[in-house]
VEXRORO-88760 format. One line per field, with one value per residue: x, y, z of N, C-alpha, C in turn; residue number from 1. Coordinates in pm, whole numbers, plus 50000, padded with zeros to 5 digits. Atoms other than C-alpha are relative to their C-alpha. Example, Ala and Ser with C-alpha at 12.3 -4.5 7.8 and 13.67 -1.06 7.14 Angstrom:
# VEXRORO-88760
n.east: [50089|49918] .
n.north: [49881|49881] .
n.up: [50000|49994] .
ca.east: [51230|51367] .
ca.north: [49550|49894] .
ca.up: [50780|50714] .
c.east: [50090|49923] .
c.north: [50120|50109] .
c.up: [50000|50073] .
drenlum: [1|2] .
# end
This chain:
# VEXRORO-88760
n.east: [49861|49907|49958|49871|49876|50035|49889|49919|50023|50026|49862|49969|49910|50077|50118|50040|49964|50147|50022|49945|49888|50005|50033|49862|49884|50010|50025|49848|49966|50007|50032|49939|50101|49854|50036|49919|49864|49936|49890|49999|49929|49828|49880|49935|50097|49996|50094|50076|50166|50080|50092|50128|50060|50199|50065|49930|49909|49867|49903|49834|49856|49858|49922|49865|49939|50034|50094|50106|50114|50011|50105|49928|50140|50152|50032|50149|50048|50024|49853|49891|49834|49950|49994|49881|49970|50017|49894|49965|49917|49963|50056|50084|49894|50050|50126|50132|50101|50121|50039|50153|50012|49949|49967|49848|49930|49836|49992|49862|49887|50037|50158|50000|49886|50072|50090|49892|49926|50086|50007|49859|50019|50010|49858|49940|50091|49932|49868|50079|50067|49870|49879|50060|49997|49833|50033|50056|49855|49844|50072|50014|49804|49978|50084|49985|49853|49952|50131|50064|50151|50067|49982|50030|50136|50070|50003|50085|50182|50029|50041|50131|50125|50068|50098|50136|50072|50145|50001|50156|50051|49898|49863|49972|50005|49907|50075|49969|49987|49852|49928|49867|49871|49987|49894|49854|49899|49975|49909|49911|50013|50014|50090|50051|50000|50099|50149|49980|49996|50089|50073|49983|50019|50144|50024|49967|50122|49971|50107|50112|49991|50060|50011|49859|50010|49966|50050|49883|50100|49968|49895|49917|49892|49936|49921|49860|49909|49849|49996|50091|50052|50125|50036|50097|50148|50105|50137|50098|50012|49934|50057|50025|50027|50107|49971|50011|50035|49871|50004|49896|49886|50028|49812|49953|49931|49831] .
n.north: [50012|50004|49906|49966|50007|50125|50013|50094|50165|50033|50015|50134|49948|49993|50121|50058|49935|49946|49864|49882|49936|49954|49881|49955|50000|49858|49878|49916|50056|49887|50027|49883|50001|49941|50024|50076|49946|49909|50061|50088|49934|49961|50056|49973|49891|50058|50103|49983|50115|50076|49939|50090|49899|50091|49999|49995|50095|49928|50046|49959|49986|49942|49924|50078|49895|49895|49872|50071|50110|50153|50043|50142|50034|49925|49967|49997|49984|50108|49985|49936|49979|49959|50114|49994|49965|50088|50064|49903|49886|49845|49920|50060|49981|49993|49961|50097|49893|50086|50105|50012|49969|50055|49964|49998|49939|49993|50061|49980|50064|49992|50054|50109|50085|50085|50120|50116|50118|50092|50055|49996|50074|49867|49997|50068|49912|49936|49993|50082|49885|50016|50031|50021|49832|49971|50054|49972|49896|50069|50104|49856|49939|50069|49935|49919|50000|50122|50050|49858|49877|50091|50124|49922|49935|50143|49987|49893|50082|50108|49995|49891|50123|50112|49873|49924|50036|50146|50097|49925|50130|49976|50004|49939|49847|49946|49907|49874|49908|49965|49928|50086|49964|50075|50094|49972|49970|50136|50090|49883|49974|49875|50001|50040|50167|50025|50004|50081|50133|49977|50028|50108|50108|49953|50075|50183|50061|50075|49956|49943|49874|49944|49879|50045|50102|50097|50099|50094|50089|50149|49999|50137|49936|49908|50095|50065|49945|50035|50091|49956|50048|49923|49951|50010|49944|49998|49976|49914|49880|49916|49951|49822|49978|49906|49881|50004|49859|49988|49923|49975|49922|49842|49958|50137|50123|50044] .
n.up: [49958|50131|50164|49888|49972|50155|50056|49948|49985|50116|50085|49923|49943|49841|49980|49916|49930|49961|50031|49899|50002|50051|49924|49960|50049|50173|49900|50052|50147|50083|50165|50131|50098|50123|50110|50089|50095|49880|49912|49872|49984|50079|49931|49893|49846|49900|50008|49936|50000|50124|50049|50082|50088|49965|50127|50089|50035|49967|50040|49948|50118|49964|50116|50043|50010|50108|49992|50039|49892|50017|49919|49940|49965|49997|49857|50016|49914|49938|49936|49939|50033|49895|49863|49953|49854|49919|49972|49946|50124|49925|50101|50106|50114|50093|50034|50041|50044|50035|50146|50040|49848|49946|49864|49939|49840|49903|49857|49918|50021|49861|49930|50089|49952|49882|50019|50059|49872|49902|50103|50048|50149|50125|50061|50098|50178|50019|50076|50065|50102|50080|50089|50148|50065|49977|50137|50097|50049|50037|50105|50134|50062|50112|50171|50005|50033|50087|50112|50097|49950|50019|49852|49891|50028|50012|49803|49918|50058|49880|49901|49992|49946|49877|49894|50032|50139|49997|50118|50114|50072|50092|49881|49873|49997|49872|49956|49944|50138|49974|50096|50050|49863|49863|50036|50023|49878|49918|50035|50047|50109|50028|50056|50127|49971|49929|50126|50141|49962|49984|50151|50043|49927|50010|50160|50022|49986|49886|49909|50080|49914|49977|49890|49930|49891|50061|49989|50052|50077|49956|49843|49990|50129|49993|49893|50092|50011|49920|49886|49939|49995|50001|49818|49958|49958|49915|49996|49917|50088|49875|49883|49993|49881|49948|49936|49869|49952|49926|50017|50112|49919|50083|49977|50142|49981|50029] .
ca.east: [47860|47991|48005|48195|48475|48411|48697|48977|48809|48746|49147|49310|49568|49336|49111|49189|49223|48928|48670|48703|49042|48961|48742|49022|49268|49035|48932|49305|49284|49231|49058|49119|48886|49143|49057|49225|49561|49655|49955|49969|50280|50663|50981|51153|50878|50812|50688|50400|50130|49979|49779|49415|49258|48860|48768|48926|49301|49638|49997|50342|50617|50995|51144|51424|51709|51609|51317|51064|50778|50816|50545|50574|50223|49878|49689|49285|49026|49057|49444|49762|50042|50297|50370|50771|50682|50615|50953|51088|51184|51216|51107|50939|51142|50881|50557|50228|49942|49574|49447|49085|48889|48991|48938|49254|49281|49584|49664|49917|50231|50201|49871|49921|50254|50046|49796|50101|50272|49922|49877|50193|50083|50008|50402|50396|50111|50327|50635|50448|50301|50669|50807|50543|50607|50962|50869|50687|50967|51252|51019|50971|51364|51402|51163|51306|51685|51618|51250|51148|50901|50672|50733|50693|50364|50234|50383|50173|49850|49868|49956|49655|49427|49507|49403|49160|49056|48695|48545|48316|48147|48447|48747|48879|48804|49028|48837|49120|49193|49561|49698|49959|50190|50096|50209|50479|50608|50508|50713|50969|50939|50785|50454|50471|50619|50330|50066|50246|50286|49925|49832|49999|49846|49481|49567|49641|49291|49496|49327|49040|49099|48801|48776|49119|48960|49130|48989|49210|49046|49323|49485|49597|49819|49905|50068|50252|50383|50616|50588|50376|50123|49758|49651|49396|49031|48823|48462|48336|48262|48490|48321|48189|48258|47987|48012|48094|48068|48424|48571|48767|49132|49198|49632|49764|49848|50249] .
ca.north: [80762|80621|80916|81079|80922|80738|80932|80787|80479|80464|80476|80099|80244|80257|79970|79821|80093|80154|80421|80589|80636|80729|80980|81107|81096|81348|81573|81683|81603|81956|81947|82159|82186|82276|82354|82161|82248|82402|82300|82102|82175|82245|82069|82166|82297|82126|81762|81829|81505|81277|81368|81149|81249|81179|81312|81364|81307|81432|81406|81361|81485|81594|81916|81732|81935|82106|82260|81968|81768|81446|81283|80975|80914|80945|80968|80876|80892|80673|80693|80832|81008|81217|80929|80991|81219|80948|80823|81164|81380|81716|81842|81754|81599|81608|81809|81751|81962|81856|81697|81782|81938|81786|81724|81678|81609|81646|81426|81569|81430|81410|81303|81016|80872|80824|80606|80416|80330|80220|80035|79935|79713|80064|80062|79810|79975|80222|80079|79857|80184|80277|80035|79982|80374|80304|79997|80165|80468|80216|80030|80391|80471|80124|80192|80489|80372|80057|80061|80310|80579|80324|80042|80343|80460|80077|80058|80340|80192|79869|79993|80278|79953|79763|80084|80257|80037|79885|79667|79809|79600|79788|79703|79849|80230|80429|80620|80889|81169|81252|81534|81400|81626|81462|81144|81272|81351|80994|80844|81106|81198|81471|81562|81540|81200|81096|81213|81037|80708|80760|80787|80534|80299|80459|80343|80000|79948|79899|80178|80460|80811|81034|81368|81260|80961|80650|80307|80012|79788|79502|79488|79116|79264|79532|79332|79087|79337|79413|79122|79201|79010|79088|79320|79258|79425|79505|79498|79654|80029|80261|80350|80721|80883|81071|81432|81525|81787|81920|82208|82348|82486|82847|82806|82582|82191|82167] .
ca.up: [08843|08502|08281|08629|08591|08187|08008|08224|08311|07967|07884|07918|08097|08419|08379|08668|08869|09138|09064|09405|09308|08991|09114|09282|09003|08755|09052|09007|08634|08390|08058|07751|07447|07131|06800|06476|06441|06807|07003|07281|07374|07238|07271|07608|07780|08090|08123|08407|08319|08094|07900|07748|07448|07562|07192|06853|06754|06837|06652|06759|06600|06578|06386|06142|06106|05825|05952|05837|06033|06099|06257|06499|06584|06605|06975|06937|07188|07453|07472|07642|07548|07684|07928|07961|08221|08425|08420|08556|08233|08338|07964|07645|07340|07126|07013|06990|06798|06734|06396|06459|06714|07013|07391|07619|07997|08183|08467|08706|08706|09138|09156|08850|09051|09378|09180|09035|09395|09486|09145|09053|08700|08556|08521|08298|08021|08049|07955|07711|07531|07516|07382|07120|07010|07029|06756|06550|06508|06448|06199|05991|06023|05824|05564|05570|05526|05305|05102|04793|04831|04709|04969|05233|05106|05081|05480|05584|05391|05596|05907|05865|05815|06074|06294|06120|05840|05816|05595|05272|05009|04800|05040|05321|05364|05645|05853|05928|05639|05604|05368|05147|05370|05649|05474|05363|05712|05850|05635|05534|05206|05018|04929|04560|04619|04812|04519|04256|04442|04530|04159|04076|04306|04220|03843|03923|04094|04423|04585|04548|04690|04726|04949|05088|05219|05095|04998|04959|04705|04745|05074|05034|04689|04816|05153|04874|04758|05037|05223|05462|05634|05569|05875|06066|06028|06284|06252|06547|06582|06845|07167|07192|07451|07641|07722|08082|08302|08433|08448|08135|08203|08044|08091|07767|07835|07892] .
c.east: [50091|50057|50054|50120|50013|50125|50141|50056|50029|50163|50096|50092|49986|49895|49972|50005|49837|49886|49960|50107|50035|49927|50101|50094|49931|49932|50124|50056|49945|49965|50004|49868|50106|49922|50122|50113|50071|50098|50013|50085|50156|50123|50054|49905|49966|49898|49887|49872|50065|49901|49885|49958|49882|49986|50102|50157|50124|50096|50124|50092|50121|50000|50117|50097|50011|49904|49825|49912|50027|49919|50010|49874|49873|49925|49823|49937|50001|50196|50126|50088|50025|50053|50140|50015|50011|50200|50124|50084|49945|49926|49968|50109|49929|49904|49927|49927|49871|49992|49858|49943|50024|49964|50095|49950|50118|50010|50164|50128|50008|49902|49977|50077|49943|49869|50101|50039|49854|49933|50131|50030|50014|50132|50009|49921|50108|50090|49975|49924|50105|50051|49931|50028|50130|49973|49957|50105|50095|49953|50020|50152|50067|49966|50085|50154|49992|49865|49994|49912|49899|49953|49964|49855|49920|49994|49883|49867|49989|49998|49879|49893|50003|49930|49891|49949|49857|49933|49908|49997|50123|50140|50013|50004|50026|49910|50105|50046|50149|50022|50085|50098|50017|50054|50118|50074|50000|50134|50165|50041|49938|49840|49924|50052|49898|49895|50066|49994|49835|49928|50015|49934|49844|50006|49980|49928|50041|49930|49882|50029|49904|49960|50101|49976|50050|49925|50078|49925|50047|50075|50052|50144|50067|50136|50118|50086|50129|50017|50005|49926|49885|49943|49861|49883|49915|49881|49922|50074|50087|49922|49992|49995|49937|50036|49976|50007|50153|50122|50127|50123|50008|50171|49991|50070|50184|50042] .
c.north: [49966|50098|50153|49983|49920|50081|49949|49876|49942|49969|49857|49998|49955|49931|49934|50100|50049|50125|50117|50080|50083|50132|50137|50062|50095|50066|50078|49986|50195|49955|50103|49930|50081|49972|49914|50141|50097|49891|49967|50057|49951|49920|50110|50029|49855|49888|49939|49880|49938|50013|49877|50088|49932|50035|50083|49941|50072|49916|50058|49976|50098|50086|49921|50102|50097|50009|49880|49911|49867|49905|49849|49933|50057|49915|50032|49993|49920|49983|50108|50020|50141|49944|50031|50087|49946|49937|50136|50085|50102|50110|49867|49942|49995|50137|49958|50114|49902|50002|50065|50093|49851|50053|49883|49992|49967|49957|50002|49870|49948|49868|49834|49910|49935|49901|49890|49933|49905|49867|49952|49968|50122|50023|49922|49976|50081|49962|49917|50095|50079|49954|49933|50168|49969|49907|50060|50122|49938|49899|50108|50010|49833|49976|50099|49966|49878|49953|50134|50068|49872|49926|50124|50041|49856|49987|50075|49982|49939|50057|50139|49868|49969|50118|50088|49935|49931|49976|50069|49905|50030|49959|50064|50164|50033|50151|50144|50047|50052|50040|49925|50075|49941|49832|49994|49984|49905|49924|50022|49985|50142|50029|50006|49906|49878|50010|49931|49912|49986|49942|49871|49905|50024|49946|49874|49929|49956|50108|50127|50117|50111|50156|49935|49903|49887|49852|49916|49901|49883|50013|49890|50077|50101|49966|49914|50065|50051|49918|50013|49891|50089|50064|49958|50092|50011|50025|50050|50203|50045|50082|50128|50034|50105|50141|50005|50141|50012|50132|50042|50092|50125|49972|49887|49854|49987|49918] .
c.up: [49883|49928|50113|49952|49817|49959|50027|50009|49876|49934|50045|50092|50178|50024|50135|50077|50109|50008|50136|49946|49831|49975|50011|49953|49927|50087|50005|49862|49969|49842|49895|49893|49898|49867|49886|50023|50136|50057|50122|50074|49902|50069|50094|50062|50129|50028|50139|50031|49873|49968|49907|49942|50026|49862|49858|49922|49983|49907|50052|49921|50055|49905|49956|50036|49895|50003|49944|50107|49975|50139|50049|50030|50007|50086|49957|50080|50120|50063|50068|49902|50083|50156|50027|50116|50146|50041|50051|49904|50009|49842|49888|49885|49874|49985|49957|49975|49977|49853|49955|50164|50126|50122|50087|50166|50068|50135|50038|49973|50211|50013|49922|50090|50115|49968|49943|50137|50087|49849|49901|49844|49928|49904|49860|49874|49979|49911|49883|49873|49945|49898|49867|49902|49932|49837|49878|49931|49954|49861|49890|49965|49878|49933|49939|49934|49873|49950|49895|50066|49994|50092|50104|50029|50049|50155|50052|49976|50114|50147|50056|49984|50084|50107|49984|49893|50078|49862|49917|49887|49903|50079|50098|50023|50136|50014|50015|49877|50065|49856|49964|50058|50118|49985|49973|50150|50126|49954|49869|49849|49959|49968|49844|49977|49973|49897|49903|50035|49991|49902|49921|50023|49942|49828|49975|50070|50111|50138|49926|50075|49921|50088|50110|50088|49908|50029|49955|49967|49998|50097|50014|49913|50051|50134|49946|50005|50093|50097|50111|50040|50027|50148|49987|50008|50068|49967|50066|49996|50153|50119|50008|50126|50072|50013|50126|50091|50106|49946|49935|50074|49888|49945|49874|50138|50026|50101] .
drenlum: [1|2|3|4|5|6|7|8|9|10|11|12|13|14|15|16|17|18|19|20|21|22|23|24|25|26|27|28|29|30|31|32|33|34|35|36|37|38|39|40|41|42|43|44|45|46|47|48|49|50|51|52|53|54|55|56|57|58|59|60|61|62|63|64|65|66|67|68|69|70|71|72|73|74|75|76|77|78|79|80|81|82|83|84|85|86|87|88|89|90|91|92|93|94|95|96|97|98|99|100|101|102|103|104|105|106|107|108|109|110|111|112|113|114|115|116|117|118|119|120|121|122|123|124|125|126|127|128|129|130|131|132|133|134|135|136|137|138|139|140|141|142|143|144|145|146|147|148|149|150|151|152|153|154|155|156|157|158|159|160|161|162|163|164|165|166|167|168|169|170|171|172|173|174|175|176|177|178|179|180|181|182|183|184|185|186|187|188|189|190|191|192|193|194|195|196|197|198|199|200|201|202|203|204|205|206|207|208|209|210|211|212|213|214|215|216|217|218|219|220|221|222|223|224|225|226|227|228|229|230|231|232|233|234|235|236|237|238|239|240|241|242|243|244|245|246|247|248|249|250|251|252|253|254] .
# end
């Protein structure tokens, strides 16, 4: 019965939620299997669900107005996004594409709301997963308006530790691999920016970059530096989640 209903259950979203009714809720759920680099879906198109990523790693992002990516987040196994449909928005204002291979299920927009009026708390992950998104965007736009490239790059270190860092006898090595474009367009800048800061930082023994995997050799120093407080490291390992048996959708996610 666990590995029934485990990618759901599995999302904190629906912890408490009973697994009859979770049952229930991914019997009208739809799953997708997407290779790196496919599109979820497109601004305007129609906001239908919420969507869990059971495996790999989704990003959300805005076109600027000049035609550039700018990326707002990053969506790992176990979590939601696409949640504003919940609050009755008629279309998308963002996009989302995968990172990596990736599996996706889509929980109605219908079928989600009647586990909310019978679960009402859910509301308030929800708005709680909001308004941490919402933080973390208004945090970038003042990097963005009032730190150097530098200070931006250093930002995007730390808060890539506290979420993906773990500990190595050399410092902190970040499990997720990000093009220097894809930095670039966290923390809007450019991608030959991004490699020179980089280098810089790789001279001055503050980090170690390898097959675009980065190792941060002082993460206290590097925190001084923009006054910062040292993030937190987790030591344990991220829950895998089983393969399940349920039946793939053919139509794209929107």
């Amino acid at each position: 019965m666990a590995e029934c209903f485990w990618y759901i259950k599995n999302c904190d979203l629906f912890n408490q939620v009973a697994s009859e009714d979770i049952v229930w809720l991914e019997s009208h759920s739809r799953i997708r299997r997407m290779k790196r680099g496919e599109p979820i879906y497109l601004p305007s198109q129609s906001a239908d669900g919420v969507l869990v990523v059971a495996s790999g790693r989704v990003k959300i992002c805005h076109t600027t107005p000049d035609g550039k990516q700018s990326i707002i987040d990053f969506v790992d196994a176990g979590e939601v996004f696409g949640e504003l449909a919940l609050l009755d928005s008629q279309q998308r204002d963002e996009y989302a594409e995968t990172t990596e291979k990736t599996t996706l299920i889509l929980i109605p927009k219908r079928e989600l709301q009647a586990i909310i009026h019978k679960y009402p708390r859910i509301v308030l992950g929800v708005t709680k997963l909001i308004g941490l998104r919402r933080q973390k965007v208004e945090r970038r736009l003042k990097n963005l308006l009032f730190r150097s490239n530098r200070e931006r790059v250093i930002h995007l270190l730390l808060e890539l530790a506290e979420k993906y860092g773990e500990p190595r006898p050399d410092g902190v090595g970040l499990k997720i691999r990000l093009s220097h474009q894809e930095m670039a367009g966290v923390i809007g800048s450019t991608r030959e920016t991004v490699t020179v800061v980089l280098g810089q930082l790789q001279s001055e023994n503050l980090i170690e970059i390898a097959r675009r995997r980065i190792i941060i050799k002082n993460l206290k120093k590097l925190a001084k530096e923009v006054n910062e407080p040292v993030p937190r490291i987790s030591d344990g390992e991220s829950p895998v989640l089983p393969p399940r048996q349920l039946k793939t959708a053919s139509q794209p996610l929107n």
